[in-house]
C-alpha positions as CSV (number, residue, x, y, z in Angstrom):
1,X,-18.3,-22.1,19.3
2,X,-20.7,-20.4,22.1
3,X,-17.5,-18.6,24.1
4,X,-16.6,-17.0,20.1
5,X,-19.8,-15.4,19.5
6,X,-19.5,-11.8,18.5
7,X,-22.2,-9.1,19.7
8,X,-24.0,-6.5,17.6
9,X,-21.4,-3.9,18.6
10,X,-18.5,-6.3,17.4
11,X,-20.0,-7.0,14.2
12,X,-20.6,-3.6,13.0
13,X,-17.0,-2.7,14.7
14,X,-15.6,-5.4,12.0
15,X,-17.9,-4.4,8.8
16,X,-16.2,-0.4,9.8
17,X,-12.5,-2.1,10.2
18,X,-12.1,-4.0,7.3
19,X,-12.9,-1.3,4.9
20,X,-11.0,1.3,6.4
21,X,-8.5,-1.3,6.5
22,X,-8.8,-1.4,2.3
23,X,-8.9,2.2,2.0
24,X,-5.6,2.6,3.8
25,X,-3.7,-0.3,1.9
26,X,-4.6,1.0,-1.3
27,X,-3.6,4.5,-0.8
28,X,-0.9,4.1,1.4
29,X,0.6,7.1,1.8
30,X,2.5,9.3,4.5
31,X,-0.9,10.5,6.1
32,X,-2.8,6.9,5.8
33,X,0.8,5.1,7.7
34,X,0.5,8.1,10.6
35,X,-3.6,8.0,11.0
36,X,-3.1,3.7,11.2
37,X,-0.2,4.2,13.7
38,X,-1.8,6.5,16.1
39,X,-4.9,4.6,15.6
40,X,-3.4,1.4,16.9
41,X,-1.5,3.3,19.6
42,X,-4.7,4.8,21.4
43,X,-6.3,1.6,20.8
44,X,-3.4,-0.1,23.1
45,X,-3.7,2.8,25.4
46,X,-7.2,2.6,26.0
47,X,-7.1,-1.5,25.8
48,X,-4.2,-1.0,29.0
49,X,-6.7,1.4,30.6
50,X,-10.0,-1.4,30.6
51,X,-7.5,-4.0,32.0
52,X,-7.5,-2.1,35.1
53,X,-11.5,-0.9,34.8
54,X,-12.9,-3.7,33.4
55,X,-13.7,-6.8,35.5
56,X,-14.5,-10.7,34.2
57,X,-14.9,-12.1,30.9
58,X,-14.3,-8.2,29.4
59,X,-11.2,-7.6,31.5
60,X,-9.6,-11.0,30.3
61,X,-10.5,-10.1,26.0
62,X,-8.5,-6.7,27.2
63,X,-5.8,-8.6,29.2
64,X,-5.6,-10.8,25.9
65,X,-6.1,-7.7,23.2
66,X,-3.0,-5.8,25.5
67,X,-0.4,-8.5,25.2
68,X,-1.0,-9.7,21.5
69,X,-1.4,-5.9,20.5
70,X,1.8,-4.5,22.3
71,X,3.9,-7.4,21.6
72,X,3.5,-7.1,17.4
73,X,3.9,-3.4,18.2
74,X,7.3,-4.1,19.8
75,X,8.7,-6.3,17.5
76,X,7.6,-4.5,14.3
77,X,7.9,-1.0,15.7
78,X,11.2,-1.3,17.5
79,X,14.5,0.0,16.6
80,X,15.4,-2.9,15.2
81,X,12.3,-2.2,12.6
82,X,14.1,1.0,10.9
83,X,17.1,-1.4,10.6
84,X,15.4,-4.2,8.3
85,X,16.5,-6.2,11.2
86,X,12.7,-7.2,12.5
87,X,12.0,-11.2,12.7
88,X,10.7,-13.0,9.9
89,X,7.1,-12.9,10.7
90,X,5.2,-14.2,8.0
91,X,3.2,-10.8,7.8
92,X,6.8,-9.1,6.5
93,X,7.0,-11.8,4.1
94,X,3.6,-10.4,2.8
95,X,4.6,-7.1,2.6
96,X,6.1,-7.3,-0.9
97,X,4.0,-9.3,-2.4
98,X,0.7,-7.2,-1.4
99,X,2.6,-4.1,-2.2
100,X,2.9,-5.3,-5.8
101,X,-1.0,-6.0,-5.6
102,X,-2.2,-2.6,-4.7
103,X,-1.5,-0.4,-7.9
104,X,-4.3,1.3,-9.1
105,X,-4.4,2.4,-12.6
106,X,-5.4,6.1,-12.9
107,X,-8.3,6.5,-15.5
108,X,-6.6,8.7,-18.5
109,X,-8.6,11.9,-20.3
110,X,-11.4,11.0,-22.7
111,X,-10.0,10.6,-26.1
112,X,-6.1,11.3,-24.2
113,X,-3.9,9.4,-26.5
114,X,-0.6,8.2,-23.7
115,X,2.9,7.5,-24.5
116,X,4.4,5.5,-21.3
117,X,8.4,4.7,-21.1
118,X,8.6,2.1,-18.3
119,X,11.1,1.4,-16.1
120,X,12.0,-1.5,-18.0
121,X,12.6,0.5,-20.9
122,X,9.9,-0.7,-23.0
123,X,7.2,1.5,-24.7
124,X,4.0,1.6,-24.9
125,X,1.2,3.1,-26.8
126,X,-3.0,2.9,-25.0
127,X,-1.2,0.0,-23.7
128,X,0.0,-1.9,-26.7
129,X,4.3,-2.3,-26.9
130,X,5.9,0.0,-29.5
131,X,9.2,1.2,-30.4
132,X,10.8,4.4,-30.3
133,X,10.8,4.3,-34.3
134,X,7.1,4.2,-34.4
135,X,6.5,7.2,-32.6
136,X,6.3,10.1,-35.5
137,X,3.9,8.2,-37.2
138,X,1.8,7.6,-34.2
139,X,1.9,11.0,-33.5
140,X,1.1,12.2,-36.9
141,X,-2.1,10.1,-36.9
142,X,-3.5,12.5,-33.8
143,X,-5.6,15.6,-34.6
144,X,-4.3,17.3,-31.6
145,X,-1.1,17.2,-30.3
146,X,-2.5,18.4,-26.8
147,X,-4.2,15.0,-26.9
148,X,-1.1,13.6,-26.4
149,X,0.3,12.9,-22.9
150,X,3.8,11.4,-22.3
151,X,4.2,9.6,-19.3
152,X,7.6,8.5,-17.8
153,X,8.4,6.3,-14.7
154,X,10.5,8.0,-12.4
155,X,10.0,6.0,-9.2
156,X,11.4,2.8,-10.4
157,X,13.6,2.8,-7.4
158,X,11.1,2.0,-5.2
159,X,7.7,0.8,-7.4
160,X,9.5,-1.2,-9.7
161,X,12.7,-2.7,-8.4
162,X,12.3,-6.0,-9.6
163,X,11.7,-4.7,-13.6
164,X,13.8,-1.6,-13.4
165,X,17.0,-2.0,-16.2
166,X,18.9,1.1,-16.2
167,X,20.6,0.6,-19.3
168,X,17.9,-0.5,-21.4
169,X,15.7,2.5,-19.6
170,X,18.4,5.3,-20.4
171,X,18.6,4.2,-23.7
172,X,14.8,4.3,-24.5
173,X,14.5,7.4,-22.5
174,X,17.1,9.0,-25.1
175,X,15.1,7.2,-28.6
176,X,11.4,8.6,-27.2
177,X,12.9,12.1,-26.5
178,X,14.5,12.3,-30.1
179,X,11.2,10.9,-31.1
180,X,9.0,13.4,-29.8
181,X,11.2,16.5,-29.8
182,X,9.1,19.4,-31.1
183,X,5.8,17.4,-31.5
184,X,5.1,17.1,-27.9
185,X,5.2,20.0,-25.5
186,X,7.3,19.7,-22.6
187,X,4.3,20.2,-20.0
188,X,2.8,17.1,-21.8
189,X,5.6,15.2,-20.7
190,X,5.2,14.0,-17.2
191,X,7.6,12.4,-14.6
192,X,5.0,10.1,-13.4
193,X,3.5,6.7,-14.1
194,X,-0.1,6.2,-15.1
195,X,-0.7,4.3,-12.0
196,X,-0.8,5.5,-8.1
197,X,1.2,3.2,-6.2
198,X,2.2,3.6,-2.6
199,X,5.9,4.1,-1.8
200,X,6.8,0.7,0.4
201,X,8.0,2.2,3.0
202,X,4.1,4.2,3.9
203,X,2.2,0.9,3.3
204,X,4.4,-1.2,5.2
205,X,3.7,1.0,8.4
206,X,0.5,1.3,7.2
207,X,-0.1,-2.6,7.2
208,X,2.2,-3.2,10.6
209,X,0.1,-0.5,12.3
210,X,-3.2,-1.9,11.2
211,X,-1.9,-5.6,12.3
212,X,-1.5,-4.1,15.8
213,X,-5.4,-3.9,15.9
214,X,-6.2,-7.4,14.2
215,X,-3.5,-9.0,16.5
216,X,-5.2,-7.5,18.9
217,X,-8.2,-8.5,18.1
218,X,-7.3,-11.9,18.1
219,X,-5.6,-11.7,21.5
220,X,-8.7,-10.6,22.9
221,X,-10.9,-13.5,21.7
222,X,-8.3,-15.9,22.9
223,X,-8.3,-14.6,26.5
224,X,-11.7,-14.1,26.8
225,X,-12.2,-18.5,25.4
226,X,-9.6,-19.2,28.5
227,X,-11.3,-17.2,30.8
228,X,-14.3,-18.9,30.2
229,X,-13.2,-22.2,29.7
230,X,-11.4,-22.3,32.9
231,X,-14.6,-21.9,35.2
């Protein structure tokens, strides 16, 4: 275990990564994929750069860091990437199923009272199912109708492929409108869903880019435990 201990410097490197790493997965957006990406890709540049510079047991975690870092960034960043043609590596098979874990529900008003068609055509009231019917007389039981926010999902398509049923959505869609025609305002009727989640497409770069660095990492530790061992 002696040739995987981790210095002062490496530890508090690791306490910074991970949570960055958090922060970017959760809000995965356009900026978050680009800041990971060009991240990783100066790290590789300046990992190349100590293979040449560095000497011993440093040079060999660099050597090691260099050829586990570029190689993930080839195969996940190639042009076979854009083309859903990139291996089955068992970090794309996580990609979904993280994705699905990383929705963050977005604290309503005080006292806000929300109306939420999902993409699966079902509707909800604070959270408890309801149907289209019940509507008047939920909205009739509010003091203010500005209290009232509708909320529809729009970005099915790419949050919610799995639940999405276009019929039973359009249909819905049509019942709540009728419902609420002339009790709600129409800039109390939001395109949106109450919870922020990242489009697949940002955190998937986001996660690949970040991988580049823990593969990386990993490389790294390996080269430096054969350079040792093979005094």
């Amino acid at each position: 275990m002696k040739y995987f201990r981790l210095s002062l410097a490496a530890m508090l490197l690791l306490t910074t990564l991970v949570p960055i790493t958090l922060v970017a997965l959760i809000n995965a957006s356009n900026f978050w994929a680009s800041f990971a990406f060009t991240t990783a890709l100066c790290t590789l540049l300046f990992a190349v750069s100590s293979t040449i510079y560095r000497r011993d047991s440093r040079r060999a975690f660099w050597v090691g860091f260099s050829i586990f870092g570029i190689s993930y960034f080839l195969i996940t960043f190639g042009p076979w990437f854009d083309n859903d043609r990139s291996p089955e590596f068992l970090s794309s098979r996580l990609v979904p199923y993280l994705h699905s874990k990383v929705r963050r529900l977005l604290p309503p008003d005080p006292g806000q009272s929300i109306i939420r068609l999902k993409a699966s055509g079902q509707i909800t009231h604070n959270g408890n199912v309801v149907k289209a019917e019940q509507i008047p007389s939920i909205l009739e039981q509010t003091a203010n109708a500005q209290d009232v926010l509708l909320l529809i999902d729009t970005n099915y398509e790419t949050s919610f492929p799995e639940s999405y049923n276009p019929d039973l959505f359009r249909s819905a869609k049509s019942a709540l409108l009728s419902a609420v025609e002339g009790k709600v305002s129409q800039r109390d009727i939001r395109s949106t869903t109450p919870f922020e989640i990242p489009l697949k497409k940002d955190f998937e770069r986001t996660f690949h880019s970040l991988l580049i660095v823990y593969s990386g990492l990993l490389g790294g530790l390996i080269g430096r435990y054969l350079y040792l061992t093979s005094k």
